[in-house]
N, C-alpha and C positions, 0 to 999 in steps of 0.2 A: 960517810958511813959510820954505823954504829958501830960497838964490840963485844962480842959477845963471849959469856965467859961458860963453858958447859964442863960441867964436872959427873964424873963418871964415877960410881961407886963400887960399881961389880963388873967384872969383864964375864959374861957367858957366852958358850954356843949354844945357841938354838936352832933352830929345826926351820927353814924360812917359816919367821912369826908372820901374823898378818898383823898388820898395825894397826890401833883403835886411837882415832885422836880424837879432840872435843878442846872445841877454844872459845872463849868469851864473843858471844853473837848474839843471835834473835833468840829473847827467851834466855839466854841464858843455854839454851836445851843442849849443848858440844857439852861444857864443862860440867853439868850435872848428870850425863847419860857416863862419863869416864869416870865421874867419882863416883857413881850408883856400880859401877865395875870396878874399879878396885874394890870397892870395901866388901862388895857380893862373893868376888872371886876370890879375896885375901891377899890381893896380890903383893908383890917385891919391889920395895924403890931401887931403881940401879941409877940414876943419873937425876939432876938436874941442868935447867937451861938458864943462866942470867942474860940482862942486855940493855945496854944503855938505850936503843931503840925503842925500850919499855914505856910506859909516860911515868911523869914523874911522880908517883904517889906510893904509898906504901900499905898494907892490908893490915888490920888491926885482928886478934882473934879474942873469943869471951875471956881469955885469959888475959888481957890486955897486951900481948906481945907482939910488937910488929913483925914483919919481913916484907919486901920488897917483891915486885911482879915477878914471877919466876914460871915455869914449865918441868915439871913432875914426869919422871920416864919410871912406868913399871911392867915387871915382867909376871905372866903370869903361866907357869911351867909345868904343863900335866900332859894328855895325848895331845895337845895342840897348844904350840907355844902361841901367848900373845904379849904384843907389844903394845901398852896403853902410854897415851900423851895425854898430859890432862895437867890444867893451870890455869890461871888467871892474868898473866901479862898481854897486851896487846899495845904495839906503835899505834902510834897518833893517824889518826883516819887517811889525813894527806901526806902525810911518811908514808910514801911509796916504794922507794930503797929501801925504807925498814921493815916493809913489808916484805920483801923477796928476798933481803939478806939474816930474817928470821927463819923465812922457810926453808931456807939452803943449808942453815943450820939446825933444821928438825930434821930435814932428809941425808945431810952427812952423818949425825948420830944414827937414826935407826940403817943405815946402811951400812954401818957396821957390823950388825948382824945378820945381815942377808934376806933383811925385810923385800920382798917382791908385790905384794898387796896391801895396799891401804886403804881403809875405812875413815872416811870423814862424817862425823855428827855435828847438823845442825837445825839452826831454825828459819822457818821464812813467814812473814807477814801473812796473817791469815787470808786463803784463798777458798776458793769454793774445791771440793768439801771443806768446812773449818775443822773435822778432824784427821786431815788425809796427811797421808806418808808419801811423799816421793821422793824417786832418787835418781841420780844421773850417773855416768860412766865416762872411764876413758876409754871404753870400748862396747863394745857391741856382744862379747862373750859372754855375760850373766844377766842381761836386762833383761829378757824375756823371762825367767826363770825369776827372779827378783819381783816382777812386777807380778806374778802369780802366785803369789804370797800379800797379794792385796795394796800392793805401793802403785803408785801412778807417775809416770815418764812424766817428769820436770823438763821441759823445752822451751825453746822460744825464750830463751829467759839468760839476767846473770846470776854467778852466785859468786859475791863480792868479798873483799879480803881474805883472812888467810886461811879460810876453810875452800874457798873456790881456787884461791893462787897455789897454794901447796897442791891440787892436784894437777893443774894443768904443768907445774914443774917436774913431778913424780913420773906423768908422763915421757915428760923429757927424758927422763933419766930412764925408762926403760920398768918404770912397775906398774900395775895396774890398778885403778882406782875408782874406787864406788863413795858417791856421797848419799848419804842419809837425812830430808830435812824432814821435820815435823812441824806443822802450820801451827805458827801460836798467836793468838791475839792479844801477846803483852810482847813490849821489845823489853823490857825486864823479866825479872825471875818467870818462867812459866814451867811450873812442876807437873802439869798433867801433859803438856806440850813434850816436856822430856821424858814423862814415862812412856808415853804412847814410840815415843823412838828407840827407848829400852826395851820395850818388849819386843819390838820390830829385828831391831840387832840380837835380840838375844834368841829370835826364832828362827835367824837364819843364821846363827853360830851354830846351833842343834841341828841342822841341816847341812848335807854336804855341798851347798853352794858354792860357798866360802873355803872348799876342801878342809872345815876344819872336823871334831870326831864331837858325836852328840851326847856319848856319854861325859865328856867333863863337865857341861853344861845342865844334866839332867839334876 
C-alpha cells in the first residue's frame, strides 16, 4: 500500500456540509464541474491530499511551475456549508488497493466535519440520449424527486473507479450518496458534457433536495 500524506490548512465546524467531489474520468466532466465551483462560489482551500498511489508524473501550469497529482479540499461557508473535492491525481487503472486506500482517505478527511451526504460528478460514454443526465443512489430517498428535474435512472450498469468506489465505501460508512453523470462523446476534455452537469448540480443546490437553501445559489 501506498501513503498518503493530507495536510490540513484550517480546522472549521460546519453545519453537516454536503460534499461536491469531481475526479479525473470521462470527459474530464468530475474535475471541471468542481473547478467551475470553486471559482463561481469563491470558495476556501482548507486541506490538501498527496499519494504515492498517484502515477508518476507531474502537472505543469502556463507559468511553467510544476506540482505533483494532488486533491484540492474547499469549503464554501454561507446558508449551506459545502464541501468541494476537486483535483487531478488518479492510481494507475489496476492499482486497485490504491483505489480504495485513496478513497478511505477522501472519506477520513471530509468526516471530520460531519459530512453525511455526498455528491459524485461524472462522465459516461455517450448513450442514447447523447445529451442526457443521469444519476444513481445509495438509496432510494431522492431518486424519484431527482429524476424530475429531468435526469434518467442509470441502472443496469457500472460506474467504475473512484467516482463509483468512493460511493459504495461512503455507504458503508453510514452517508448517503448521489452520483451525477453527463454523457460525453470525448473520454477527454468535454466542456459542454461538464456544463450540462453544472447546471444539473447547480439546480438541485437551489432546490431543497439536497436540503441545501436557494438563496446562496441565486
Amino acid at each position: 500500500m501506498g501513503r498518503t500524506i493530507t495536510r490540513i490548512y484550517r480546522i472549521l465546524e460546519l453545519e453537516e456540509p454536503i460534499v461536491i467531489a469531481g475526479f479525473p474520468g470521462i470527459g474530464d466532466v468530475g474535475s471541471l464541474v468542481t473547478k467551475m465551483l470553486v471559482n463561481f462560489l469563491r470558495a476556501d482551500l482548507i486541506g490538501e491530499l498527496y499519494s504515492s498511489n498517484f502515477q508518476d508524473f507531474v502537472f505543469i501550469n502556463k507559468r511553467g511551475i510544476c506540482h505533483p497529482p494532488r486533491y484540492q479540499f474547499y469549503v464554501v461557508r454561507e446558508r449551506r456549508d459545502l464541501l468541494i473535492v476537486t483535483g487531478d491525481g488518479y492510481p494507475a487503472f489496476e492499482d486497485i488497493p490504491g483505489h480504495y486506500e485513496i478513497c478511505g482517505d477522501i472519506l477520513d478527511f471530509i468526516s471530520k466535519f460531519g459530512c453525511k451526504f455526498i455528491v459524485v460528478v461524472d462522465g459516461v460514454p455517450t448513450v442514447t440520449p447523447q445529451n442526457g443526465i443521469f444519476v444513481a443512489a445509495t438509496s432510494k430517498r431522492i431518486l424519484p424527486q431527482i429524476i424530475e428535474k429531468g435526469a434518467s435512472l442509470y441502472r443496469n450498469r457500472k460506474i467504475v473507479g473512484l467516482s463509483g468506489l468512493i460511493l459504495g465505501l461512503a455507504e458503508r460508512r453510514g452517508l448517503e450518496g448521489l452520483c451525477i453523470l453527463a454523457s460525453a462523446s470525448r473520454y477527454d476534455r468535454d466542456e459542454k458534457a461538464a456544463f450540462r452537469a453544472y447546471k444539473f448540480l447547480m439546480d438541485l443546490l437551489r432546490s431543497d433536495l439536497l436540503h441545501g437553501n436557494s438563496e446562496l445559489f441565486d
